[in-house]
GUDOMAR-222380 format. One line per 2 residues: for each residue x, y negated, z of C-alpha. Coordinates in pm, 1 decimal. Layout:
! residues N
X Y Z ~ ...
This chain:
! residues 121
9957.2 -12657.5 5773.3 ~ 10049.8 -12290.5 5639.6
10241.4 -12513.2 5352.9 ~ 10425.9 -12680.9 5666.8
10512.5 -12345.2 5841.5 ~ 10660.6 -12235.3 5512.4
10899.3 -12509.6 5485.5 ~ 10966.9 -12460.8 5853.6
11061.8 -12141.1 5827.6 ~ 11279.7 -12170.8 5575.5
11477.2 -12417.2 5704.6 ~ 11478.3 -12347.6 6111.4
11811.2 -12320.0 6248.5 ~ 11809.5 -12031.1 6506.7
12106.3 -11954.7 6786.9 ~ 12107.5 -11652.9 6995.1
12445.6 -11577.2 7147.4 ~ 12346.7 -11380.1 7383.5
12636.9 -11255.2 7651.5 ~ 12667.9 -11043.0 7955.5
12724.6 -11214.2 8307.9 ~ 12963.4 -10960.3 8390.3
13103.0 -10930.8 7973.0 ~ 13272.5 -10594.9 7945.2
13117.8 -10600.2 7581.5 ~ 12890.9 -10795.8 7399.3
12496.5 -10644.7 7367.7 ~ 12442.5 -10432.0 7044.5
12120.9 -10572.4 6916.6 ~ 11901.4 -10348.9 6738.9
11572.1 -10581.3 6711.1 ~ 11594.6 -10991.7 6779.2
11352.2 -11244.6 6646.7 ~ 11376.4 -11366.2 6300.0
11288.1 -11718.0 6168.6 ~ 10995.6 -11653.5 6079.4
10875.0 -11524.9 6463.7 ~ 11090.2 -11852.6 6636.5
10818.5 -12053.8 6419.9 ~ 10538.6 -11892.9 6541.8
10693.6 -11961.2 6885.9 ~ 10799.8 -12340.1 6865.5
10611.8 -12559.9 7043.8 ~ 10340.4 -12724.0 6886.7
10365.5 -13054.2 7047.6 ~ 10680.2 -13067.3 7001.3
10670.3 -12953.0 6620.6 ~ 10404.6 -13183.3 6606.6
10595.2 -13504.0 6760.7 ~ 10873.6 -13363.6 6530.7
11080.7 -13295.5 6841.4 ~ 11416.5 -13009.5 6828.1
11552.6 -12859.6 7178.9 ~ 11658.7 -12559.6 7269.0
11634.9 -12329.7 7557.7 ~ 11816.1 -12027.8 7700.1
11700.6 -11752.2 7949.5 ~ 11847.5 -11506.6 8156.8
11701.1 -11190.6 8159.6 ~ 11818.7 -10837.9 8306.4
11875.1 -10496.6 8099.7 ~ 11519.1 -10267.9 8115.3
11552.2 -9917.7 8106.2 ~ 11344.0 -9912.9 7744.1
11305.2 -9637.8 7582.9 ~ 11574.5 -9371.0 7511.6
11873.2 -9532.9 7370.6 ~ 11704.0 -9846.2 7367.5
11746.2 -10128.3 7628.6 ~ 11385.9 -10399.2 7639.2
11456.1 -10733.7 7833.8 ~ 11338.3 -10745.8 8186.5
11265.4 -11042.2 8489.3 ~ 11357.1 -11286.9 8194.0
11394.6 -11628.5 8378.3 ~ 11439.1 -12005.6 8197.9
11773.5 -12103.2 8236.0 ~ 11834.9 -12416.7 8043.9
11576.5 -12632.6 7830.4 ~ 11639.7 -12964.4 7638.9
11453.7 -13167.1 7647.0 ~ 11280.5 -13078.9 7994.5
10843.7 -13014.4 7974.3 ~ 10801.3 -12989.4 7604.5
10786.1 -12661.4 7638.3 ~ 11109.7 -12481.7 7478.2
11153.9 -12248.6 7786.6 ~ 10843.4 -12094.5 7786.3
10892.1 -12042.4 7426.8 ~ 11198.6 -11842.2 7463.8
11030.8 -11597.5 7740.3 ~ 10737.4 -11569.6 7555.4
10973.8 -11404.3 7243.2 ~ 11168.9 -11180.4 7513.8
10938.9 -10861.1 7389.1 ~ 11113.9 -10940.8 7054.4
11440.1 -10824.1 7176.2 ~ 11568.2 -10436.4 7191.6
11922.8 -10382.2 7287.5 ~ 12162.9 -10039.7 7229.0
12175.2 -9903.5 7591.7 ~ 12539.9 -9785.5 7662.0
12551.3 -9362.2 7631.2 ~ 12614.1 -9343.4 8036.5
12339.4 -9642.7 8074.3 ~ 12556.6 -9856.5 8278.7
12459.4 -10165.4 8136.8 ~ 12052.2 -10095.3 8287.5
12030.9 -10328.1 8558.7 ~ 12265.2 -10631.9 8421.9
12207.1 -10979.4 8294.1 ~ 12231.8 -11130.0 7959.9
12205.5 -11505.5 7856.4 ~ 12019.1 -11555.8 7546.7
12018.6 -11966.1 7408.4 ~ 11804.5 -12006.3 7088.9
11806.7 -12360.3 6954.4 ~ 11468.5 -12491.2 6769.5
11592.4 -12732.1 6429.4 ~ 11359.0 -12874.5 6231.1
11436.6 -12952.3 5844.1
């Protein structure tokens, strides 16, 4: 199995394109999962079946730390295919995230939409 994970982290395909709802600017990203943590995450019935999806989630702007923004009320806003678990995936990797908080800290308090697609090789 480790073998397995190897491979499958070498060869995942990840997407995050994350973008405001109300896009003045697109979100500075200081820390986002690597391919390595999206493995850890994928679902194991659906690794298992051999079974790629994707899922996005909405999530709001936290107040972090300092300069730094965390991710907030995340929410499942899209998963393909439906119940194989994709969606709670992606929320379970939103402590993964850490955003550049504007210098007046207007963007506490918004929404971003972050997809990440799951590939196998």
């Amino acid at each position: 199995m480790k073998h397995l994970w190897r491979y499958v982290i070498s060869t995942l395909v990840i997407c995050i394109l994350p973008a405001f709802a109300d896009a003045e600017e697109a979100p500075r990203w200081i820390k986002t999962p690597d391919a390595a943590a999206i493995a850890r995450f994928y679902p194991r019935a659906a690794f298992q079946s051999r079974i790629e999806g994707s899922a996005a989630m909405d999530c709001q702007i936290g107040p972090g730390d300092g300069e730094v923004g965390n991710l907030a009320n995340c929410r499942v806003s899209q998963e393909s295919p439906a119940g194989m678990g994709f969606g709670e995936a992606v929320l379970n990797m939103a402590p993964l995230f850490r955003m550049q908080l504007r210098p007046d800290r207007s963007n506490v308090g918004g929404w971003v939409r972050i997809p990440i697609g799951f590939r196998l090789p």
